[in-house]
Every structure is written in C-alpha cells, then in structure tokens.
Kinemage of the C-alpha trace (Angstrom):
@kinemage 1
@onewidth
@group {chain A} dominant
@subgroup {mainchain}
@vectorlist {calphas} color= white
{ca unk a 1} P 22.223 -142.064 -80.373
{ca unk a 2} L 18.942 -143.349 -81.387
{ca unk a 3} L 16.825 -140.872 -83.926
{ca unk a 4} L 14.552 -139.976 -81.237
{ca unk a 5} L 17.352 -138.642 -79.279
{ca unk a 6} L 18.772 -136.744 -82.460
{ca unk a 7} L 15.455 -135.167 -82.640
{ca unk a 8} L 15.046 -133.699 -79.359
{ca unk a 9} L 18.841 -132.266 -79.365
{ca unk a 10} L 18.073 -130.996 -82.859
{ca unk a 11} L 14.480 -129.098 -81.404
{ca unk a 12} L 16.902 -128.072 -78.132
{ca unk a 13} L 19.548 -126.366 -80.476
{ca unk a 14} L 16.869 -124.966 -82.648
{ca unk a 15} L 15.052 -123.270 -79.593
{ca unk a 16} L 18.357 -121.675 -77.871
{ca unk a 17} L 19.081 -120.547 -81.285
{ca unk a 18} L 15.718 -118.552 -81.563
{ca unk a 19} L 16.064 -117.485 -78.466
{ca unk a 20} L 19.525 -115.901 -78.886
{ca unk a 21} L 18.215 -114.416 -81.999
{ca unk a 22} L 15.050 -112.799 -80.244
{ca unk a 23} L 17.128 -111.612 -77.429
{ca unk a 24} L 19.621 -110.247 -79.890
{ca unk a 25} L 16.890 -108.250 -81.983
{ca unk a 26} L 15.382 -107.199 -78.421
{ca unk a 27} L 18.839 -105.758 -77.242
{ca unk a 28} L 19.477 -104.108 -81.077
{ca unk a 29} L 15.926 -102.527 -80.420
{ca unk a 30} L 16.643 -100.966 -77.338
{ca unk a 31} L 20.093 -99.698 -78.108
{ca unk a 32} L 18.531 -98.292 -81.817
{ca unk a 33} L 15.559 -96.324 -79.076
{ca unk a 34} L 18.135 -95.560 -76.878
{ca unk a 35} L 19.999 -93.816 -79.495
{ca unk a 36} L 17.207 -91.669 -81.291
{ca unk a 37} L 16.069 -90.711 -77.429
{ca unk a 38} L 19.776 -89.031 -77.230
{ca unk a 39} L 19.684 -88.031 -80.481
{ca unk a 40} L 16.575 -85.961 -80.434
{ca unk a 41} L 18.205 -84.205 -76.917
{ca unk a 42} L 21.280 -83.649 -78.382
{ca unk a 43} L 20.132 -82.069 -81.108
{ca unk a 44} L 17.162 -80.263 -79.574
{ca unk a 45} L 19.572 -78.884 -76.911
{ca unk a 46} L 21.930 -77.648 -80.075
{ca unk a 47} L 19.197 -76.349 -81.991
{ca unk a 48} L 18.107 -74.378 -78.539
{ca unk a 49} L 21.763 -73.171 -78.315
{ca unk a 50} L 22.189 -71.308 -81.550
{ca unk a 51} L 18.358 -69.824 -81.432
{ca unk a 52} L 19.877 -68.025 -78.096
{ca unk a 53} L 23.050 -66.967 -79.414
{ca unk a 54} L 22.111 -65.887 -82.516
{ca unk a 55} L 18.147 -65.283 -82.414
{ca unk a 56} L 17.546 -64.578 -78.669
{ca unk a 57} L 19.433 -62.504 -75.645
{ca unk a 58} L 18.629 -62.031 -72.463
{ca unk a 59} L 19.280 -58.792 -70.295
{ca unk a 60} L 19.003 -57.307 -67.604
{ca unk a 61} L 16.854 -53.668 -67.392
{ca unk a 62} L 18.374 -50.882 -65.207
{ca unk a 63} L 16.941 -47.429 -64.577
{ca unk a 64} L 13.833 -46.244 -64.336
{ca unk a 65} L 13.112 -44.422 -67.310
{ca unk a 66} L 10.587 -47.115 -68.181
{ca unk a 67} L 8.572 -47.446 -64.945
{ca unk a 68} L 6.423 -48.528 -64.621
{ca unk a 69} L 6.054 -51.239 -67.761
{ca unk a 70} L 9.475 -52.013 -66.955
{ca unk a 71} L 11.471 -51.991 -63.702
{ca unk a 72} L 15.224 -52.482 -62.130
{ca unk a 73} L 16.266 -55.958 -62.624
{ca unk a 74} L 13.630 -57.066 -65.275
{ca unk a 75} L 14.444 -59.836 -67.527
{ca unk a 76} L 13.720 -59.227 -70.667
{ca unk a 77} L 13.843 -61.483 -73.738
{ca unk a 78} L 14.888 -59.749 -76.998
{ca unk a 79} L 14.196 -60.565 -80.468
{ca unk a 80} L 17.798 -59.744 -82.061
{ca unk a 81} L 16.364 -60.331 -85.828
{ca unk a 82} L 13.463 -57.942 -85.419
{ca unk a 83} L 15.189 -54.559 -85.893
{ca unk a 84} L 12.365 -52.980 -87.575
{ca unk a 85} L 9.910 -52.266 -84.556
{ca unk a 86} L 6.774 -50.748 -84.958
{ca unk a 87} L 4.929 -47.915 -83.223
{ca unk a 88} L 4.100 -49.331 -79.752
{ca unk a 89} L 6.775 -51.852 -79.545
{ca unk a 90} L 9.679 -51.660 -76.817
{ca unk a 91} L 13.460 -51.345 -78.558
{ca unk a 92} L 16.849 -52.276 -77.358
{ca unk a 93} L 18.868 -49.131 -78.810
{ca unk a 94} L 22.015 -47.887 -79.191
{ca unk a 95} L 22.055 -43.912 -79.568
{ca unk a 96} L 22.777 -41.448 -82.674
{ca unk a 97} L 25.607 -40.269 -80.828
{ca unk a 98} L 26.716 -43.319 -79.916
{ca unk a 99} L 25.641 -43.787 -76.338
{ca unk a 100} L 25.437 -46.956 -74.312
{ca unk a 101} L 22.623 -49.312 -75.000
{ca unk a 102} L 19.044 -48.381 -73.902
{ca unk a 103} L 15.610 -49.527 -74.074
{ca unk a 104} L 13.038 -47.126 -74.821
{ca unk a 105} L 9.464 -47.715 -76.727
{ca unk a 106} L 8.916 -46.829 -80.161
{ca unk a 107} L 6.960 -43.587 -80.654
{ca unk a 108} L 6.995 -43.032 -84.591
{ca unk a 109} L 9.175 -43.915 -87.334
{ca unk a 110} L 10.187 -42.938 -90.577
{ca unk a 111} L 7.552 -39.918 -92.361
{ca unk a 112} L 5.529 -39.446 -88.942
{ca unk a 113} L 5.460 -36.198 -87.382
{ca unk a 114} L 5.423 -35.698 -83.836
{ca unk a 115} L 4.180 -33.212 -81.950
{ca unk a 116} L 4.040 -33.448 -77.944
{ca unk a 117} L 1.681 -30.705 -76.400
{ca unk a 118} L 3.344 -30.298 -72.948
{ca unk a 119} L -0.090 -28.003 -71.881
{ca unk a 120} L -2.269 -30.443 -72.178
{ca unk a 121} L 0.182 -33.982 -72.045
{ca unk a 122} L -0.843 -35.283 -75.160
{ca unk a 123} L 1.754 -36.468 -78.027
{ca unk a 124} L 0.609 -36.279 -81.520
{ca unk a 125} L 1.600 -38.495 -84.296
{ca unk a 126} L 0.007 -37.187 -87.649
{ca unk a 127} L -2.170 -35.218 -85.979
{ca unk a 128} L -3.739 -37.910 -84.108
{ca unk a 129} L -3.258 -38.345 -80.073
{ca unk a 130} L -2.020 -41.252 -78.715
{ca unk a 131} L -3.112 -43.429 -76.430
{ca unk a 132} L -0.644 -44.133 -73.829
{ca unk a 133} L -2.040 -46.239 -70.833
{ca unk a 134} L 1.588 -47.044 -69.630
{ca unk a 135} L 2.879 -43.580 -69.139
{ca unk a 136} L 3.739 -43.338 -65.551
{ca unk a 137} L 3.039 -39.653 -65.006
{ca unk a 138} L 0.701 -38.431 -67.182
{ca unk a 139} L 1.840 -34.609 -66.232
{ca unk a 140} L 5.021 -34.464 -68.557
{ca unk a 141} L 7.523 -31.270 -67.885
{ca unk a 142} L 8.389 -29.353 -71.089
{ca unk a 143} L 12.048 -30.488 -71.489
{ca unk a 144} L 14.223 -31.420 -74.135
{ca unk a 145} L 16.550 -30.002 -77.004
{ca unk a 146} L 14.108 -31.210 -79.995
{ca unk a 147} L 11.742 -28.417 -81.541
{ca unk a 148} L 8.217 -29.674 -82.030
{ca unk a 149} L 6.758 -30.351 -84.424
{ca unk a 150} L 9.529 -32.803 -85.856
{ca unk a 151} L 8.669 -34.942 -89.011
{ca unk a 152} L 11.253 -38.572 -88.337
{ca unk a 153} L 13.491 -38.908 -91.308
{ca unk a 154} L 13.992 -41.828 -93.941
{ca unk a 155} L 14.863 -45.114 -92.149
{ca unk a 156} L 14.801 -43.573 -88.625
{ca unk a 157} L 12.668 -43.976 -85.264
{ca unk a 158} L 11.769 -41.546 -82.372
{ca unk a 159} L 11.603 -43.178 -78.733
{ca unk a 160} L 10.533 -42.051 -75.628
{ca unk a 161} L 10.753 -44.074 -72.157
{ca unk a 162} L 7.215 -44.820 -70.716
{ca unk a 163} L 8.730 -42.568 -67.503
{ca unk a 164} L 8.559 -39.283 -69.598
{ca unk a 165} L 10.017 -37.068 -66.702
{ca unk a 166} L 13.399 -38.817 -66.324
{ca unk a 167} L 13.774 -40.454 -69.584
{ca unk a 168} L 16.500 -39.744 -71.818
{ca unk a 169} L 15.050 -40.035 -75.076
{ca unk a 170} L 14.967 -39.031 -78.521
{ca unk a 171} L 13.905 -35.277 -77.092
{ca unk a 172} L 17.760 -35.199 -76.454
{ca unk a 173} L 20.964 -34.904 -78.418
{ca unk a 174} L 22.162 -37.506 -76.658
{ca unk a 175} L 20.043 -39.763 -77.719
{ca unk a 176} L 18.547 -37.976 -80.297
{ca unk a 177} L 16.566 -39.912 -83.135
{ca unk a 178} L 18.223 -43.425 -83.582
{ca unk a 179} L 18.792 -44.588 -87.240
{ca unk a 180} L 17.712 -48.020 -88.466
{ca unk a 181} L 21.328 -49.311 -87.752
{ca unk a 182} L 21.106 -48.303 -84.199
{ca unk a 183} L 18.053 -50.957 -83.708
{ca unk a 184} L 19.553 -54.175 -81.813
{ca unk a 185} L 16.502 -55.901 -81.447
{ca unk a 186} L 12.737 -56.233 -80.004
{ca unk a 187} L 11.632 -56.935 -76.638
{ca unk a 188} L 9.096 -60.058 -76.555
{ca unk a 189} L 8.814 -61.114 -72.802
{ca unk a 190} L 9.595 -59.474 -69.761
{ca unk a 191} L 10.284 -61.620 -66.244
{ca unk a 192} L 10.265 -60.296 -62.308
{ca unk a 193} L 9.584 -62.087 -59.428
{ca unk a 194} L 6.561 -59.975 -58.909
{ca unk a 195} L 4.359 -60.575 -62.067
{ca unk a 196} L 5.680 -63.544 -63.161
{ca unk a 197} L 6.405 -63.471 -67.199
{ca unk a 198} L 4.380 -60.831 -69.512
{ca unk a 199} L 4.612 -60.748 -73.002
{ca unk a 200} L 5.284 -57.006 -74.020
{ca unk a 201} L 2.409 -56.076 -76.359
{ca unk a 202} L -0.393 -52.991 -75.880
{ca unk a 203} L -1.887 -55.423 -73.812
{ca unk a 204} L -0.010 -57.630 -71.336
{ca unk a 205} L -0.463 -61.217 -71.332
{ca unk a 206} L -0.100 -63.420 -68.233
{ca unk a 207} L 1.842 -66.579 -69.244
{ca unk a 208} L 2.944 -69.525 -67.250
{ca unk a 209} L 6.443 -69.883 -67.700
{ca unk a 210} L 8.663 -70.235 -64.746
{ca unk a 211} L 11.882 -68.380 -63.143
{ca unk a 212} L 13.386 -71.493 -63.967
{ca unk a 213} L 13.268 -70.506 -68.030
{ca unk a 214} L 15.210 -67.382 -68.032
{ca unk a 215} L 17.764 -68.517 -65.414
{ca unk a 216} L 18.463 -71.411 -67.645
{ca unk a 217} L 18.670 -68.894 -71.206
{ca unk a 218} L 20.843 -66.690 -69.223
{ca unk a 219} L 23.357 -69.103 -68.255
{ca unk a 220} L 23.232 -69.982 -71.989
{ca unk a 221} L 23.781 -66.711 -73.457
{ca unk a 222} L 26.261 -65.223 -71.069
C-alpha cells in the first residue's frame, strides 16, 4: 500500500472514530436528560404524596349546619398542621364529649367572652358585635344548654355553624367548648360543582383550579 493510500485509511478510521465518539456522547446526553426528567417526577410525585398524607386531607362535608358557606358534598381541603385557628376561620373538630368529627367556624378562643343577644341576633365577643355576613338566617332561636355570658377557658375555642338554627355547636353539651386537642385541622379551600374552588377566608376568592385537582388528592389520600 502506497503512503497515499495509508493516509486516506488512516483519515477514514480517524473520522468513524469521531463519529462513534460524538454519537456516543449524544446517546450518554440523552439518557443523563432522560434520567433527571424522571427523576424530578418521581420525586415531585413523592414529595406530593407525603404533603397529602401527612400535611393535607380531603373530605367530604355533610349536613347543613353550615349553609350556606358550606353545603352537602363540598370538598374541602384541610390544613392538618394548623390546629390553632383563629376567630373567623372554619375548624375540622372533634367534640368535648367525644362526638364524631364536625366542622364548625371559630367564634372565640381562649380569654374571650361571648355573649349572643337572641333579641336582637347579635353575638358579642368582648363586648364588641360581630360581623357575620355568612350567617344563613340572621333571626337565631334562643336555644342551647350554655348560659351567656360565657368567658372560653385556657387553651379552648367556642364554635358555632354558620346555620345557627340547626347547628350543633358549642351552645350544647354535646359539643360543648372543644379543647385545643380536639382541633384536627383548618379548612383552606372548598370545591362544588357549582362555584368552582373558593378559598375559605372572610372574603371568598374565586380561583381557577379544576375538578380534576381534588379528584386526583382524594384518590391519594383515601
């Protein structure tokens, strides 16, 4: 074989050998994206997971005793690490006495006195009247087995359901007033096919998130 020969076979094995090499690193690049694409879903899906196990739970609202804020077959999403509601906010509960779970809103807490004037429906906390633009029936019917006025004790909330007339609430011993301990968690978002997803503050917020969302977080947390 002549040296000019030698030469071109030499440049021939030189170029398949840069091309294996290029299509080597090309296939190593793809498989190295490929993997940090899964990776990121895998752990974005476990990271989703716990939150909704251990942060998060969905349920399901029955009664009316919250009407109308809240209605039969509401989703609601609930906050399971904020057990210290405030004034306002809507509670997932579990009774003094024991009672079944129940979600009522947060009327006072610890030190507050409470004093609901059935003449003219007005509740009182510290002397001050509250207003209450989600009551249902603004003509409440004396009822209940608490005497008014009632000062909450240490590390203790008083509830009331937005439906006063039907609610069974911290007015009764069956409920009664329900200790710190007795707090499962804070409602954040409620869902119906009807208004679509509203975040439960004093004022409702309209929100974009689909039926598709909580359908998908119940299946995870059931």
């Amino acid at each position: 074989m002549n040296q000019y020969n030698k030469s071109s076979v030499g440049k021939v094995r030189r170029a398949h050998n840069s091309s294996g090499r290029e299509h080597q690193h090309r296939a190593n690049k793809t498989e190295r994206f490929i993997y940090t694409i899964f990776t990121v879903i895998a752990s974005a899906l476990c990271i989703g997971i716990l939150l909704f196990i251990f942060v998060f739970k969905i349920m399901i609202f029955t009664g009316d005793s919250m009407k109308s804020t809240l209605t039969e077959g509401d989703k609601l999403l609930v906050n399971l690490l904020d057990k210290k509601p405030a004034p306002g906010d809507i509670a997932v509960i579990v009774g003094s006495k024991g009672t079944n779970r129940a979600v009522k809103r947060v009327i006072a807490t610890e030190g507050d006195t409470v004093l609901i004037d059935y003449e003219n429906d007005i509740v009182y906390i510290n002397n001050i009247p509250l207003d209450e633009p989600y009551i249902l029936d603004k003509d409440m019917i004396e009822t209940g087995d608490i005497e008014f006025p009632f000062t909450v004790p240490a590390n203790s909330y008083f509830v009331l359901g937005d439906n006063r007339n039907v609610s069974l609430d911290s007015r009764f011993d069956e409920l009664g007033i329900v200790p710190q301990k007795n707090i499962i968690g804070t409602v954040l978002l409620k869902y119906n096919r009807n208004e679509r997803v509203k975040i439960l503050e004093k004022t409702p917020i309209d929100t974009d998130i689909e039926e598709w969302f909580f359908d998908l977080l119940s299946k995870i947390t059931k």
